[in-house]
C-alpha positions in Angstrom: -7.4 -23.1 5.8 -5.9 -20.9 3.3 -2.5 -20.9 2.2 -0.1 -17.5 2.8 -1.0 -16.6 -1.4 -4.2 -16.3 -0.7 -4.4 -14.7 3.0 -1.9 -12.0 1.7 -4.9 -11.5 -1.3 -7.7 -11.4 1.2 -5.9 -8.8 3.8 -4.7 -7.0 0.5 -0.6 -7.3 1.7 2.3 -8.7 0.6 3.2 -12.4 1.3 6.5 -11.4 3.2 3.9 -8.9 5.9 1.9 -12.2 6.4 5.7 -13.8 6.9 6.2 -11.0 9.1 2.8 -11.1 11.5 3.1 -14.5 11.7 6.9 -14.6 13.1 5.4 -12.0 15.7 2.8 -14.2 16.7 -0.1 -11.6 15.4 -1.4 -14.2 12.8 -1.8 -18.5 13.9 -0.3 -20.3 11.4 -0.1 -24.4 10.6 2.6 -26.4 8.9 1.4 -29.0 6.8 4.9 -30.5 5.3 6.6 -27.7 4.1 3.5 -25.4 3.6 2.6 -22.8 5.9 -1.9 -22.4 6.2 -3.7 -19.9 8.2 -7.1 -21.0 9.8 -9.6 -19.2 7.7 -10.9 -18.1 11.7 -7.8 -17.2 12.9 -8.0 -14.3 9.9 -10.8 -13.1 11.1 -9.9 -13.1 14.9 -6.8 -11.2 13.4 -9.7 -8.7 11.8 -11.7 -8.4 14.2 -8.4 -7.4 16.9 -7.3 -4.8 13.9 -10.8 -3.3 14.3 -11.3 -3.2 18.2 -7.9 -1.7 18.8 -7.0 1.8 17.1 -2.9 1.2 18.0 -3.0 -2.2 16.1 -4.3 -0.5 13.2 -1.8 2.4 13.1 1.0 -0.2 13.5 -0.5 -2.5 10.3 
Protein backbone atom coordinates (compact mmCIF):
# COMPACT_ATOMS: atom_id res chain seq x y z
CA UNK A 1 0.00 0.00 0.00
CA UNK A 2 1.36 3.30 -0.69
CA UNK A 3 0.68 6.34 1.15
CA UNK A 4 -1.13 9.53 -0.79
CA UNK A 5 2.90 11.12 -1.01
CA UNK A 6 3.84 8.64 -2.92
CA UNK A 7 0.70 7.74 -5.21
CA UNK A 8 0.48 11.45 -6.12
CA UNK A 9 4.57 10.88 -7.25
CA UNK A 10 3.75 7.74 -9.20
CA UNK A 11 0.53 9.20 -11.17
CA UNK A 12 2.73 12.45 -11.48
CA UNK A 13 -0.28 14.88 -9.57
CA UNK A 14 -0.70 16.71 -6.78
CA UNK A 15 -1.64 15.30 -3.36
CA UNK A 16 -4.98 17.33 -3.10
CA UNK A 17 -6.11 15.53 -7.08
CA UNK A 18 -5.45 12.12 -5.29
CA UNK A 19 -7.71 13.94 -2.29
CA UNK A 20 -10.00 14.80 -4.95
CA UNK A 21 -10.38 11.19 -6.90
CA UNK A 22 -10.53 9.56 -3.89
CA UNK A 23 -13.66 11.66 -2.41
CA UNK A 24 -15.32 10.79 -5.92
CA UNK A 25 -14.79 7.33 -5.47
CA UNK A 26 -12.33 7.03 -8.72
CA UNK A 27 -9.29 5.89 -6.50
CA UNK A 28 -9.98 2.95 -3.18
CA UNK A 29 -8.48 4.23 -0.43
CA UNK A 30 -7.71 2.70 3.39
CA UNK A 31 -7.49 4.32 6.72
CA UNK A 32 -4.96 3.07 8.93
CA UNK A 33 -5.36 5.57 12.09
CA UNK A 34 -5.22 8.79 10.73
CA UNK A 35 -3.34 7.83 7.50
CA UNK A 36 -4.99 7.46 4.32
CA UNK A 37 -3.06 4.19 1.85
CA UNK A 38 -4.02 3.23 -1.58
CA UNK A 39 -3.66 -0.49 -2.60
CA UNK A 40 -0.73 -0.57 -4.76
CA UNK A 41 -3.62 -2.67 -7.25
CA UNK A 42 -6.19 -0.42 -6.80
CA UNK A 43 -3.61 2.20 -8.77
CA UNK A 44 -3.27 0.18 -11.30
CA UNK A 45 -7.06 -0.78 -11.77
CA UNK A 46 -7.33 3.12 -11.66
CA UNK A 47 -4.55 2.97 -14.76
CA UNK A 48 -5.71 0.59 -16.48
CA UNK A 49 -9.70 2.34 -16.47
CA UNK A 50 -7.71 5.82 -17.50
CA UNK A 51 -6.43 3.80 -20.48
CA UNK A 52 -9.56 1.76 -21.66
CA UNK A 53 -11.78 4.76 -21.53
CA UNK A 54 -10.88 8.00 -23.71
CA UNK A 55 -13.67 10.34 -21.59
CA UNK A 56 -11.85 9.35 -18.28
CA UNK A 57 -8.73 10.55 -19.62
CA UNK A 58 -9.99 13.89 -21.07
CA UNK A 59 -11.61 14.52 -17.60
CA UNK A 60 -7.96 13.63 -15.56
Amino acid sequence: MLTVEETSKRLSISRTRVFGLINAGQLISVKIGRSTRIPTKCIEEFIDRLISDPQMLARF
